[in-house]
C-alpha positions in Angstrom: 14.7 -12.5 13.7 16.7 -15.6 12.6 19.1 -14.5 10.1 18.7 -17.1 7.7 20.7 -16.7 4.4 18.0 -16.0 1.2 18.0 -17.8 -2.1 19.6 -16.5 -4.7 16.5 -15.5 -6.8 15.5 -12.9 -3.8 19.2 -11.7 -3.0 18.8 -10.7 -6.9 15.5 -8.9 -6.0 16.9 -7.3 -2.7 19.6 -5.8 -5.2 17.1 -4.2 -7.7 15.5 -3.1 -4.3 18.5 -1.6 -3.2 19.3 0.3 -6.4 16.7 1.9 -6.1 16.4 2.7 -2.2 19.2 5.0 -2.5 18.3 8.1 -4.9 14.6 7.7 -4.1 15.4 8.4 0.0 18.2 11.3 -1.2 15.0 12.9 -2.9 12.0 12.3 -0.5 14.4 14.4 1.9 15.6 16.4 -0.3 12.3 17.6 -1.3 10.1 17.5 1.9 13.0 19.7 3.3 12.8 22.2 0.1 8.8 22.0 0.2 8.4 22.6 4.4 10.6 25.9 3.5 8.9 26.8 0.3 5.2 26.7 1.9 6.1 28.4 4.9 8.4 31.1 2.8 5.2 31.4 0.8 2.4 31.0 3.1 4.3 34.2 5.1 5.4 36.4 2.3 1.5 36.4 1.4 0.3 37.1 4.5 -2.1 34.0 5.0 -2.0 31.4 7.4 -2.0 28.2 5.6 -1.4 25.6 8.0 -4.5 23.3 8.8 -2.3 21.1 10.8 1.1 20.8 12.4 1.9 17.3 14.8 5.6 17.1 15.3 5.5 13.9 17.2 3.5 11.6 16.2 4.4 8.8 19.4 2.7 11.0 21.7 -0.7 11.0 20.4 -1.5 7.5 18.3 -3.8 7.0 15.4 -3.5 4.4 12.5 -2.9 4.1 8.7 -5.4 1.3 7.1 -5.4 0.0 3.7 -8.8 -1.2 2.4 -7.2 -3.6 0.1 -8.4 -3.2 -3.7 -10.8 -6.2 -4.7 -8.1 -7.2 -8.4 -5.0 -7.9 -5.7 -7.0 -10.0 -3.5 -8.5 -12.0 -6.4 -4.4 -12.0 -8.2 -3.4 -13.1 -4.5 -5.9 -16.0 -4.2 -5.3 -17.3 -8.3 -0.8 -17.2 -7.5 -1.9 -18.7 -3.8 -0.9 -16.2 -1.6 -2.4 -15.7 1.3 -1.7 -12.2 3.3 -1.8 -12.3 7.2 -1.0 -9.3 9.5 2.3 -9.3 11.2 3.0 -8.7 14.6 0.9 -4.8 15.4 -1.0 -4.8 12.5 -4.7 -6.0 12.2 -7.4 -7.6 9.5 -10.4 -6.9 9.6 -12.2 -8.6 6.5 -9.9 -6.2 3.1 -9.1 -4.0 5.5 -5.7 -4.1 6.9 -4.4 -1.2 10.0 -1.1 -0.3 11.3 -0.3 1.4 14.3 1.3 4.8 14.0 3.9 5.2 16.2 6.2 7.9 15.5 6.7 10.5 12.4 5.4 14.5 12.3 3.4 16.1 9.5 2.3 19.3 8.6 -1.0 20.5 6.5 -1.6 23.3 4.2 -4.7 24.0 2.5 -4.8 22.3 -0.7 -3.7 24.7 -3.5 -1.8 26.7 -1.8 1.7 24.9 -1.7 2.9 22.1 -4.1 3.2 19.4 -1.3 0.3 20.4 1.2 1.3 17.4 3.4 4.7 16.9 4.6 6.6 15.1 7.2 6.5 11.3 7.5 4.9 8.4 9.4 6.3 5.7 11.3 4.6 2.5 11.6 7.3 0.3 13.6 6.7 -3.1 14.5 3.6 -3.9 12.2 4.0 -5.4 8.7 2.2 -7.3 6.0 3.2 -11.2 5.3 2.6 -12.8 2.0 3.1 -16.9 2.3 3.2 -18.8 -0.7 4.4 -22.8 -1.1 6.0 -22.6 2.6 8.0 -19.4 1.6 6.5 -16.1 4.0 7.7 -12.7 2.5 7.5 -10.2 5.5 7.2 -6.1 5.0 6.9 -3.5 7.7 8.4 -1.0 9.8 6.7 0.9 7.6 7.9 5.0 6.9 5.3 6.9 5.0 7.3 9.9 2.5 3.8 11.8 1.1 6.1 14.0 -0.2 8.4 11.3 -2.1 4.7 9.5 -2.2 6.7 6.4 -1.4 6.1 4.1 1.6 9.6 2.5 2.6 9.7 -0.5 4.9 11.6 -3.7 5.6 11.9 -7.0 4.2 11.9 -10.3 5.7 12.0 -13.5 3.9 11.1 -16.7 6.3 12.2 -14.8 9.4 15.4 -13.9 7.9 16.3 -9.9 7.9 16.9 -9.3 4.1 16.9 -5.8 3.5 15.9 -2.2 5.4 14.4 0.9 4.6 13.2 -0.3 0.9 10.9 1.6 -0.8 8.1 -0.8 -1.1 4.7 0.5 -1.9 4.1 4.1 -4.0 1.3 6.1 -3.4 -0.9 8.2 -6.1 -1.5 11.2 -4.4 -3.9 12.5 -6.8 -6.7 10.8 -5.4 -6.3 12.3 -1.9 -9.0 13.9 -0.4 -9.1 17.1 1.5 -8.0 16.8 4.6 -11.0 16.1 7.1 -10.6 18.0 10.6 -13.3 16.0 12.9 -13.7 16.4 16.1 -13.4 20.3 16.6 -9.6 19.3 15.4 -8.6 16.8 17.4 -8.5 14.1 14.3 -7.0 14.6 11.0 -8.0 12.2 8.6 -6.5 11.5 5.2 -7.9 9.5 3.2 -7.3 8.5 -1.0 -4.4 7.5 -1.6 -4.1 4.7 -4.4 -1.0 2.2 -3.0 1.2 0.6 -5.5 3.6 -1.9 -5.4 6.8 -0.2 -6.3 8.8 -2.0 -9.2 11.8 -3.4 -7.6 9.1 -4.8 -4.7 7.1 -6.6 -7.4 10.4 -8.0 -8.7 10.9 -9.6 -5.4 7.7 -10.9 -4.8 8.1 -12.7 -8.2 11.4 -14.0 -8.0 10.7 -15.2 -4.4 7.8 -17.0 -5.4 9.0 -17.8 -9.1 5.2 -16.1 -10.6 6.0 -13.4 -13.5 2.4 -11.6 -12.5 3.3 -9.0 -10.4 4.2 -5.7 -11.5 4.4 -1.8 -10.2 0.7 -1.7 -11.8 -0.9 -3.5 -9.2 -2.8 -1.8 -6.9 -2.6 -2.9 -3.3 -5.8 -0.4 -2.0 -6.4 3.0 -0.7 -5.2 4.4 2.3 -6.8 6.1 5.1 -4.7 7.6 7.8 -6.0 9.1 10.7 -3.8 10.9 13.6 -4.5 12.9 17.0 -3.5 16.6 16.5 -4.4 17.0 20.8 
């Protein structure tokens, strides 16, 4: 990318985005580390065999993550006039937009039986999201899916210029997950649920860089669906 030096208004957003990058990472690895060891410590000391799932490399096998993108951020997008595009990878397909997994591991426990029964993360490099307003293009991607963290960190790009890396962009609401779905005798595990937010400091940004005051870490982007090969 061109590195192109940003405006003032969005190095002041990259900052807030920055503050917060740094304790929020420390924790998602702190605690998917503590929670692997907890669930297998506790899936063995009881005897049972709790894992559903376990992919430790998720570049050999593909799959995808899609966001069916929620119906009150498409109709905010279109009153601010923004218009989202996929970037590079990633696809749209009418409010549904899918990016290419291409790296990561995760395990599965059975819900219930642990207090994070999805762990690892997922690595969508080279696909983004672009959000283009008055001749200004805000670009995120490289996405890294934490469930643990429930964070989704990424990279940021505004008008081609490399701004900031490894942000934590969009949160996820885990509550709404569904059970994970083995199809396919195994060979596919879908999950699908999750509510995406924007995260605060990334709303910040996008209002700064377009000078709105609309966005906040209230919006809800969509639900996401992802689905990975386990053979």
């Amino acid at each position: 990318m061109t590195m192109i030096k940003p405006s003032k208004k969005v190095l002041a957003g990259l900052a807030g985005l920055a503050l917060l990058a740094g304790p929020l990472a420390a924790c998602g690895s702190d605690d998917s580390d503590s929670s692997s060891n907890d669930s297998s410590s506790s899936s063995e000391s009881s005897g049972r065999i709790d894992y559903l799932a376990q992919i430790t490399d998720l570049s050999q096998n593909g799959g995808d993550t899609s966001v069916k993108l929620d119906p009150g951020f498409l109709e905010a997008l279109t009153t601010l006039k923004v218009t989202p595009s996929p970037f590079e990878d990633a696809t749209l397909d009418g409010d549904t937009i899918t990016f290419p997994i291409t790296g990561g591991n995760v395990g599965l426990f059975k819900p219930g039986t642990t207090p994070d029964y999805v762990v690892g993360q997922v690595q969508h490099e080279g696909s983004g999201l672009n959000l283009e307003a008055g001749g200004t293009t805000v670009t995120v991607g490289n996405f890294n899916v934490d469930p643990v963290a429930s964070l989704v960190y990424g990279d940021v790009a505004v008008d081609d210029a490399v701004a900031a890396t490894d942000i934590p962009i969009f949160r996820l609401d885990g509550t709404t997950l569904q059970e994970p779905d083995l199809a396919g005798g195994g060979n596919e595990v879908t999950l699908q649920g999750s509510g995406v937010f924007l995260t605060e400091g990334a709303a910040t940004l996008l209002n700064d860089t377009f000078g709105i005051q609309d966005l906040s870490g209230d919006v809800k982007v969509g639900v996401a669906t992802i689905k990975v090969k386990t053979a």
